[in-house]
Every structure is written in structure tokens, then in C-alpha cells.
C-alpha positions as MATLAB code, in Angstrom:
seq = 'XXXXXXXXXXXXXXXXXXXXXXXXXXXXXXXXXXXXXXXXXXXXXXXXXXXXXXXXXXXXXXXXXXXXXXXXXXXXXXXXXXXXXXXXXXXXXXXXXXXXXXXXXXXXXXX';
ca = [
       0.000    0.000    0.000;
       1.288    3.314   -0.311;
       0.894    6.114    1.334;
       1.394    9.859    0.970;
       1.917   12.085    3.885;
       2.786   15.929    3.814;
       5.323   17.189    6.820;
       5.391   20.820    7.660;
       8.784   21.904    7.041;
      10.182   21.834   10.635;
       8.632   18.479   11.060;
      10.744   17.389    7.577;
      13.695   19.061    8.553;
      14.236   17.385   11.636;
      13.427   14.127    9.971;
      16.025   14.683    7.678;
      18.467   15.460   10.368;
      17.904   12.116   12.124;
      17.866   10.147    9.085;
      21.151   11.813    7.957;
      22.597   11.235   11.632;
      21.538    7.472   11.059;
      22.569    7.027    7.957;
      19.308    5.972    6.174;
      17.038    7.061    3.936;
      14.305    9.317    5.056;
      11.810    6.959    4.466;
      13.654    4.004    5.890;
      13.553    6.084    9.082;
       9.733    7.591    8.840;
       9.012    3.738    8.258;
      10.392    2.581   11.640;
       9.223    5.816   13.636;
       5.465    4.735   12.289;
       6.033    1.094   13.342;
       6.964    2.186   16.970;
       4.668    4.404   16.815;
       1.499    1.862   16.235;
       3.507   -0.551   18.258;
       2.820    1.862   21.160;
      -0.185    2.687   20.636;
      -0.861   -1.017   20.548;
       0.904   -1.142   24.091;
      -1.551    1.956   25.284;
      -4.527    0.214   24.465;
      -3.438   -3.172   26.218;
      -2.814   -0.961   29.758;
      -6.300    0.175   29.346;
      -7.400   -3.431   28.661;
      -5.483   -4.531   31.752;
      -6.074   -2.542   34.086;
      -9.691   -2.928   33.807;
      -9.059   -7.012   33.690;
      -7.186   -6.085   37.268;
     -10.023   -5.053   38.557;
     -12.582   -7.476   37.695;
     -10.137   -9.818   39.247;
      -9.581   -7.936   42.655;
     -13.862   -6.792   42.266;
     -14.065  -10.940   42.279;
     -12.148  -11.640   45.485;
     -13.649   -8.607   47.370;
     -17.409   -8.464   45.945;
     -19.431  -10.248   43.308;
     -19.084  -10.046   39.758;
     -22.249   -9.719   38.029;
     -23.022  -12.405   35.278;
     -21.997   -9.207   32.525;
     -18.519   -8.367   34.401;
     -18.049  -12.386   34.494;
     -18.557  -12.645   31.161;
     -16.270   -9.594   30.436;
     -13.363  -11.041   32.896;
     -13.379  -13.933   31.136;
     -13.114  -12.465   27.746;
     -10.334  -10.018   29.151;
      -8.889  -13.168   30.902;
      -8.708  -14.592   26.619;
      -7.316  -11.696   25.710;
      -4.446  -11.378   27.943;
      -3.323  -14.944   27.228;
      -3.309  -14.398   23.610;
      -1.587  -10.857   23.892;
       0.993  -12.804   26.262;
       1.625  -16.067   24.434;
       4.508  -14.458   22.574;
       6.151  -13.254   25.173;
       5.852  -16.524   26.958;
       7.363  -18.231   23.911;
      10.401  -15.724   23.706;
      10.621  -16.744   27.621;
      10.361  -20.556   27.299;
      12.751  -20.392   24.236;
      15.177  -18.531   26.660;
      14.850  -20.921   29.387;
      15.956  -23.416   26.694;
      18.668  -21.926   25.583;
      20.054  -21.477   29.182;
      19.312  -24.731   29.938;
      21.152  -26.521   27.046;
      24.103  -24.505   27.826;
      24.112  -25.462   31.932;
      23.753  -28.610   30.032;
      27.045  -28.702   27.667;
      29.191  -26.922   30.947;
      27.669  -29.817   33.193;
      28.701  -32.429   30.733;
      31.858  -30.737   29.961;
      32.541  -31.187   33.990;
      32.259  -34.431   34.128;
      34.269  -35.256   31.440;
];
């Protein structure tokens, strides 16, 4: 897809600067700025989400949820594991890769 976007000057002129101080093209640079950008903004809106899933959960231990805030908690509940399944893969992967190394150093040992 492409997309057209008109900078003010000051806005382009800085852009330029950091590109140039980077040593990429301007686009190569307004490319990642956009992608941390949404990335962010994807972060933003998962606070929001999870800080009202904190409080159905602490509502549930100190009062009771009604069947709609159930229903919502659980859905939250969905939403967090699937928002955090990456990050528990990048985890378990690490674990692996510390563990195979404790491994080789433990049979290197005993050699």
C-alpha cells in the first residue's frame, strides 16, 4: 500500500536530520518511527485493557461479579493470554537456551 503524507517543514527538517545522523534514507527512518509508533499505541490500548481485567479480578475476590462483568473477565482473561503467548514463547525459548548450555558446561565437567 502506499501512502502519501505531507510534513510541515520543521517536522521534515528534523526528519532529515535524524535520518542523515543514522545514515538511512528518510523513508527508511519515517518507516520505523510509524512502526513504533502503532507498536505503542498497541501497548496503550493493552494498559487500558489490563487494568480494567485487574479489577474485575480484585472486584471478584472482594465483591461479586455480576453475570456481565463475568462474562467480560473472562473475555479479558482470553485476551491477555493471547496478547501474552509471545512473550511466553520468547521466555520458554530462553529458558531453553540457558538450559542446554548449563547442560554442555555440566557435561563438559564431568568429562
Amino acid at each position: 500500500m502506499v501512502v502519501t503524507i505531507t510534513l510541515d517543514d520543521h517536522l521534515a527538517a528534523r526528519l532529515q536530520a535524524q535520518a542523515a545522523a543514522r545514515h538511512l534514507p528518510v523513508e527508511a527512518l519515517a518507516l520505523q518511527l510509524l512502526a513504533q509508533a502503532v507498536d505503542n499505541e498497541d501497548d496503550a490500548v493493552w494498559q487500558a485493557v489490563n487494568q480494567r481485567r485487574i479489577a474485575l479480578i480484585q472486584k471478584q475476590y472482594t465483591d461479586t461479579l455480576s453475570p456481565d462483568e463475568a462474562s467480560e473477565l473472562q473475555h479479558l482473561q482470553d485476551m491477555a493470554d493471547q496478547y501474552l503467548a509471545p512473550l511466553d514463547k520468547r521466555m520458554l525459548d530462553h529458558v531453553k537456551h540457558l538450559h542446554s548450555q548449563v547442560k554442555r558446561i555440566v557435561d563438559t565437567s564431568s568429562c
